[in-house]
C-alpha positions as CSV (number, residue, x, y, z in Angstrom):
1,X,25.7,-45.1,32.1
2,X,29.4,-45.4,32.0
3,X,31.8,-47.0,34.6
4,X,33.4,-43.2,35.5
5,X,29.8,-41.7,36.0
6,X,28.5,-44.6,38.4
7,X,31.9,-44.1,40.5
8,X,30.8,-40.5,40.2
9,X,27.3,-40.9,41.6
10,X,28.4,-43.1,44.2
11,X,31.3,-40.8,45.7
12,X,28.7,-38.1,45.5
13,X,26.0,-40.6,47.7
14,X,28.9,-41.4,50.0
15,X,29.3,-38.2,50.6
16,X,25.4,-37.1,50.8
17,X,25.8,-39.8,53.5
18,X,28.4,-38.1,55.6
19,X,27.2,-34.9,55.4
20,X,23.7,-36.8,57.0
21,X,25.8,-38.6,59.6
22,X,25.0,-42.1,58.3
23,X,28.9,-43.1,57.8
24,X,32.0,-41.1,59.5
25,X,34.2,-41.2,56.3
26,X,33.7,-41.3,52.4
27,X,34.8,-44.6,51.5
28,X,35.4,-43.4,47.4
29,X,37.5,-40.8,48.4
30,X,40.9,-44.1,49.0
31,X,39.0,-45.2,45.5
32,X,41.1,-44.4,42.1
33,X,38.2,-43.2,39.7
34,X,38.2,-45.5,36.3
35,X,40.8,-44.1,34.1
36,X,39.0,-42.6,30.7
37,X,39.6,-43.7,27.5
38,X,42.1,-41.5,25.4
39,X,42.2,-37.8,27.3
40,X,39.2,-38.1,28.9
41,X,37.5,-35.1,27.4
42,X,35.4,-33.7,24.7
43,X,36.3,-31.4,21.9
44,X,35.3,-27.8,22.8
45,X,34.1,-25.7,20.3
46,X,33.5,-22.3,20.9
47,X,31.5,-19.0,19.2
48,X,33.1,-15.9,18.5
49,X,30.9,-12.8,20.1
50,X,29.5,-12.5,16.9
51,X,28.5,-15.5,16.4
52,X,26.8,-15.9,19.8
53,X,24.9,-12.4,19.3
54,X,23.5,-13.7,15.9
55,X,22.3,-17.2,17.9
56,X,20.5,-15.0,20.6
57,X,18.8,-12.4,17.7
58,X,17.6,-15.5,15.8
59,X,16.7,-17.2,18.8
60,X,14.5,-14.1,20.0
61,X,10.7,-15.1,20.6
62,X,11.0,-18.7,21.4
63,X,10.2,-20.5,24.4
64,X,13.8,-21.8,25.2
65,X,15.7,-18.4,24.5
66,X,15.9,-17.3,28.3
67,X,17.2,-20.4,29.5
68,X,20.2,-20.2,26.2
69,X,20.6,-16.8,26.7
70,X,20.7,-17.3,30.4
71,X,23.8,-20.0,30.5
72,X,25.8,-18.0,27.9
73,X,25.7,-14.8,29.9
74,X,26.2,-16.3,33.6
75,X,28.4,-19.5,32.2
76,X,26.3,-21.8,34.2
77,X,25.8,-25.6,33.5
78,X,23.0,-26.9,32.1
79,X,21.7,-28.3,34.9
80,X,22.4,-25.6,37.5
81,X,20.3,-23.1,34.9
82,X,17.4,-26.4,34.5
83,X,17.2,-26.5,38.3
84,X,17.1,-22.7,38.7
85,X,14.2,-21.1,40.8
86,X,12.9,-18.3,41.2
87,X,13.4,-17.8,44.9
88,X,17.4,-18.1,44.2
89,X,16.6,-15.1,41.6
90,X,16.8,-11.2,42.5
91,X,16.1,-9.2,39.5
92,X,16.2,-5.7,41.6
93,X,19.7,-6.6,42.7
94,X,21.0,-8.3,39.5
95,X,21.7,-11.7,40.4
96,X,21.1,-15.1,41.0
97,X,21.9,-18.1,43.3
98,X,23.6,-21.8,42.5
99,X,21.9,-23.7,44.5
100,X,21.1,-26.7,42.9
101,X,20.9,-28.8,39.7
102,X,18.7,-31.6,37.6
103,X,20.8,-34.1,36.2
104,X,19.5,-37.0,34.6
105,X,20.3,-40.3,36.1
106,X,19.5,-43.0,33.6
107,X,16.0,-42.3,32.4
108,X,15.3,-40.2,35.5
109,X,15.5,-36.3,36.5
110,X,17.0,-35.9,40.1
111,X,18.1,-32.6,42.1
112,X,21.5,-32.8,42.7
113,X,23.8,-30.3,45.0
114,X,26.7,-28.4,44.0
115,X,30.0,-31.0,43.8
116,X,31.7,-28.3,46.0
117,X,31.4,-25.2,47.8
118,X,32.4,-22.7,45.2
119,X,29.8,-24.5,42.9
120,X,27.1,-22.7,45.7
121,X,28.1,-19.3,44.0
122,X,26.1,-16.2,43.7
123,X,26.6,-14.8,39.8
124,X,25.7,-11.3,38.8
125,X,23.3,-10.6,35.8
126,X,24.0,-7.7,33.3
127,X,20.8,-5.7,32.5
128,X,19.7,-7.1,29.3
129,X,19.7,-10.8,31.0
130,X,17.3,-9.6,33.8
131,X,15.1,-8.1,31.3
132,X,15.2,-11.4,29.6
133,X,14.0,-13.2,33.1
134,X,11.2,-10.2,33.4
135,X,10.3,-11.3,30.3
136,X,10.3,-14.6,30.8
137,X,8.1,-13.9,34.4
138,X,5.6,-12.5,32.6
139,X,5.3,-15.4,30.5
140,X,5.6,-17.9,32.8
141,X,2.3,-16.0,34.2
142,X,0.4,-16.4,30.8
143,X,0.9,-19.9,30.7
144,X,-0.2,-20.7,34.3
145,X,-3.4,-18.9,33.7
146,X,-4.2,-20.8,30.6
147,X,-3.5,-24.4,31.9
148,X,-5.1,-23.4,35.2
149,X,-5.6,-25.6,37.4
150,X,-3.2,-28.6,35.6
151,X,-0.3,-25.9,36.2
152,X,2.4,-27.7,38.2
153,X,3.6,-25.6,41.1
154,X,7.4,-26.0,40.4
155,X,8.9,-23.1,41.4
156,X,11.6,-23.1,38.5
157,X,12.3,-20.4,36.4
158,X,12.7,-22.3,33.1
159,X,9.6,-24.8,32.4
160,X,8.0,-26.5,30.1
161,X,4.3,-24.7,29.3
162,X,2.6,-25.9,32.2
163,X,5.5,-25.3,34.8
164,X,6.7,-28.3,34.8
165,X,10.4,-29.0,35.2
166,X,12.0,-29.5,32.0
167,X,13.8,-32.9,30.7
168,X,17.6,-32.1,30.6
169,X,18.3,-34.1,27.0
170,X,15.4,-32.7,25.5
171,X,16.7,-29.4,25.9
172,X,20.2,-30.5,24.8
173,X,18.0,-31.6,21.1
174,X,16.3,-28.4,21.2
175,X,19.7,-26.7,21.1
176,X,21.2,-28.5,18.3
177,X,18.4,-28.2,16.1
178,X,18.5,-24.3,17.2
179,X,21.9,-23.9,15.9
180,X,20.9,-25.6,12.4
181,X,18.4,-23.0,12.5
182,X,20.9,-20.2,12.9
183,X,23.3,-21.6,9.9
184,X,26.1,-21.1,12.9
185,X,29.0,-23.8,13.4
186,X,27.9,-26.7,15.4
187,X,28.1,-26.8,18.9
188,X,26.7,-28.4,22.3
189,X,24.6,-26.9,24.8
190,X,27.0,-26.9,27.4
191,X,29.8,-25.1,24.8
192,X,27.6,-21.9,25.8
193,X,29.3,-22.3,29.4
194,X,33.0,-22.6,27.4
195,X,32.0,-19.5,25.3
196,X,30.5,-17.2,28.2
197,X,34.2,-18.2,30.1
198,X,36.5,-17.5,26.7
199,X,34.8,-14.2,25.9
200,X,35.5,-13.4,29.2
201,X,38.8,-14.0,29.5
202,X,39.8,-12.3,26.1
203,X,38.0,-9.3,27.2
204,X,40.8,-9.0,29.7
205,X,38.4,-10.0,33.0
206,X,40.2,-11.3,36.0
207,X,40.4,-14.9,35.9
208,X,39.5,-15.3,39.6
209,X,36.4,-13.6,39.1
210,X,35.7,-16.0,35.7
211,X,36.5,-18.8,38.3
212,X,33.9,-17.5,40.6
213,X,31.3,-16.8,37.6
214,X,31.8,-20.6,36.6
215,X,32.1,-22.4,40.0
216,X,35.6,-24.1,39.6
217,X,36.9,-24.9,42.4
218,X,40.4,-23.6,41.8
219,X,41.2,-20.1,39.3
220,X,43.8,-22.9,37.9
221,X,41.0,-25.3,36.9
222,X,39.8,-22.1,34.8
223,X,43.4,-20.8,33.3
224,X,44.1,-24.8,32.6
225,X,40.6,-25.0,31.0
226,X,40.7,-22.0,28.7
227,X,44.3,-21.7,28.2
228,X,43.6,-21.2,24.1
229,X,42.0,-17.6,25.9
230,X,45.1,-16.6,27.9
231,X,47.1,-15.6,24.8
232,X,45.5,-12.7,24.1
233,X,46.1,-11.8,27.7
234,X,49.6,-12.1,27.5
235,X,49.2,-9.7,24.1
236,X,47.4,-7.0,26.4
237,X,49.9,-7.4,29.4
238,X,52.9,-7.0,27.5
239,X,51.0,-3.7,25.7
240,X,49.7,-2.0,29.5
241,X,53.5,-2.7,30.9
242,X,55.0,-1.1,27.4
243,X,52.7,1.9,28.0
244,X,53.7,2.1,31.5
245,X,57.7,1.8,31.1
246,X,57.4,4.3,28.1
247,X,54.9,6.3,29.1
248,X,55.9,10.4,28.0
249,X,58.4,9.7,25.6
């Protein structure tokens, strides 16, 4: 565990505990977080449309494909889509909730709430992701019958066979080795989350509702983050305020 997530962790008890009424202020928040080595951030790699269609086609079938397909449609974290259940799902209206997440905390899996209020977000499915959950419903169904009464009573959405919730870095292994599979460029789970945000932004949708999608606090978290997108933006804006100046002649 590193020096920047155990300040982390703690500002996030601190806060826990003011929320519960145990202490009247947060004490990390007049605390300067450890600076990170270098930038402070890692490389992110993204898939073109393409690419990401030929992960989920060769991904079809197995048991993790919901949950991947999932995060690179809604652009959630991995934990948030981990800690998903289905009460905070509503496949008749096409959408689901942010409610929570299961982050791993040393060599333990605990439920963690949003950092802030715009991480609690409500994200709308397109059709072929809640076919996907129906799917994976059914499933979910097949297995409990067949481990019976050993089924754990989890309430999540994305399980391991016998319901059980499922162990965050496994899933990140899963992924990588998935990818091999595919013959596609390398990339990390949570790169999904970047590509679902890029592809959206390059296809010209409103960075506030991108913003909203991913559960940044600010839309200038989102323009900051994906500012290799934006480019293309500028490309379209110049062309729609061309068409609109010369428009007729």
């Amino acid at each position: 565990m590193t020096i920047h997530h155990v300040h982390a962790c703690l500002h996030n008890a601190c806060k826990d505990a003011v929320r519960w009424g145990h202490i009247s202020r947060n004490p990390l928040d007049a605390a300067d977080p450890p600076r990170k080595k270098g930038d402070g951030t890692k490389e992110m790699r993204t898939w073109t449309k393409e690419q990401l269609r030929a992960f989920l086609v060769t991904m079809a079938g197995e048991r993790l494909s919901p949950l991947c397909h999932t995060i690179a449609m809604t652009g959630m974290r991995r934990g948030e889509a981990i800690g998903l259940r289905w009460s905070d799902v509503d496949l008749e209206a096409g959408r689901l909730s942010v409610r929570r997440a299961l982050i791993p905390i040393g060599r333990d899996v605990v439920v963690s709430e949003p950092k802030t209020t715009k991480g609690r977000r409500v994200i709308a499915l397109d059709p072929v992701t809640v076919e996907v959950l129906k799917a994976r419903a059914a499933r979910q169904l097949d297995e409990q019958r067949e481990w019976d009464e050993t089924s754990v009573d989890s309430g999540l959405v994305f399980t391991q066979e016998n319901s059980a919730a499922l162990d965050p870095e496994s899933v990140s292994r899963y992924f990588r080795q998935a990818v091999k599979k595919a013959l596609l460029p390398p990339i990390r789970l949570h790169d999904l989350r970047h590509t679902h945000a890029t592809l959206a932004l390059q296809a010209g949708i409103h960075p506030k509702v991108v913003s909203e999608r991913l559960g940044h606090a600010t839309v200038s978290i989102t323009l900051d983050t994906y500012s290799h997108a934006t480019p293309a933006m500028q490309e379209q804006a110049a062309a729609l305020i061309a068409g609109l100046v010369f428009a007729g002649e």
